[in-house]
Residue, then its C-alpha position, 0 to 999 in steps of 0.5 A: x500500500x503507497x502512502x496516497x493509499x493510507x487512511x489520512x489518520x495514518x498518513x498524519x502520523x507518518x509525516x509527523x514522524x518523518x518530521x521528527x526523525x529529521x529534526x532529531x538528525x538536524x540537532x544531532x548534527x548541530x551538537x557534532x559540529x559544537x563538539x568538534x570545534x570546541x576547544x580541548x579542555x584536558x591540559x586546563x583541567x589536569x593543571x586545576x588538579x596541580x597534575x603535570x599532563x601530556x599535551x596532545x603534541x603535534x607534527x608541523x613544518x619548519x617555518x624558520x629554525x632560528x639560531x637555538x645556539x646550545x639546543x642546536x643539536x635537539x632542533x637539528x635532529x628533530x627538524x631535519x627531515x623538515x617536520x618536527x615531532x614534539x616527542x622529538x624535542x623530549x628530554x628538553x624542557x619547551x615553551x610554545x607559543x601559539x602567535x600570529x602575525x596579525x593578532x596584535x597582542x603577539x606583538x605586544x609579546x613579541x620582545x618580551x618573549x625573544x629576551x626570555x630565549x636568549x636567558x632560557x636558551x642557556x638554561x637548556x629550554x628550548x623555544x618553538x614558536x606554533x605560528x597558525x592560521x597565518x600566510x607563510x611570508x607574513x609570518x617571516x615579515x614578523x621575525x624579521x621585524x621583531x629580531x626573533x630567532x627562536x626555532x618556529x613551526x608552522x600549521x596553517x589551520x586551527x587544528x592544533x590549537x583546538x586540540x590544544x585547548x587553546x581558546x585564541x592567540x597568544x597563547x604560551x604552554x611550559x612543557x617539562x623535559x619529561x614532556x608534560x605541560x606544567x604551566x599555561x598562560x592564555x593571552x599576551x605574557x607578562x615578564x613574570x609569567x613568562x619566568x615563572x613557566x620557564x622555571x616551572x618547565x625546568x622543575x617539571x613542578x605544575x604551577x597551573x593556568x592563568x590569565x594573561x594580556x589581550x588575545x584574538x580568538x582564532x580565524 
């Protein structure tokens, strides 16, 4: 029997079911789609917890290897096939910084963060800049113009910060030499902060997450 042929009670509750079922796909898809652009909130939830955790790591193209001086060695293994592994860079304490070169509290950072590199890099911490969601020689226009010569990755999406839990840009993550993230800093550094996550990096001593200067939420 076709639907033409049904009794109209019949044929009412067809297509009110019919309709149901598609509104419950429309919202299933909806939620998906929430899910899967929300930021990771793992690290955030473990340094609540005074927990060190693995951060999701990543593997991003060369943008620039700078002059690491005594790390030199660490960045050139890692990056010689020009990729680079986070598990590669282990048995170093690390700080990314996720940045862009047309997010303005960046530049705000910019200095601050180059001078912390030239102290930290003695120290045996190894900086790598995360530059994201970004044209390729914007991003060189921008080390150029701040005299940063710390090594630089590359992701041209959103994708690692998100897994990142990252919730815009600048956003600073200490990692220890066991490869754990001790300390978060979300938004523009201040001098303290950034001294503090590069002595919690070398300890591996968690310190937590805390609110820093401006940022710009992610393209």
């Amino acid at each position: 029997m076709s639907v033409d042929q049904l009794p109209p009670s019949r044929t009412s509750r067809l297509v009110r079911v019919s309709g149901l079922v598609a509104v419950i796909a429309f919202v299933a898809l909806l939620v998906y789609g929430v899910v899967k652009q929300a930021p990771d909130t793992t690290i955030d939830d473990a340094l609540a917890q005074n927990r060190p955790v693995a951060p999701p790591g990543f593997d991003l193209s060369v943008l620039e290897s700078g002059q690491p001086g005594p790390l030199a060695t660490v960045w050139e293994r890692a990056a010689q096939d020009g990729q680079v592994n986070l598990d590669e860079l282990r048995g170093t304490p690390v700080v990314v910084n996720f940045w862009a070169s047309w997010c303005d509290p960046c530049r705000q950072e910019a200095s601050l963060l180059q001078r912390g590199w030239e102290s930290a890099r003695e120290r045996g911490v190894l900086f790598v800049g995360l530059d994201m969601q970004d044209v390729r020689e914007d991003a060189r226009d921008f080390l150029r113009q701040f005299e940063q010569d710390y090594p630089q990755v590359r992701d041209p999406t959103n994708d690692t910060a998100r897994a990142w839990g990252a919730t815009g840009i600048p956003e600073t993550f200490f990692i220890s030499k066991r490869g754990a993230v001790v300390a978060h800093v979300i938004g523009a550094l201040t001098e303290q902060q950034l001294t503090t996550g590069i002595d919690a990096s070398l300890s591996g001593k968690p310190i937590g997450a805390q609110f820093g200067g401006e940022q710009r939420p992610t393209q």
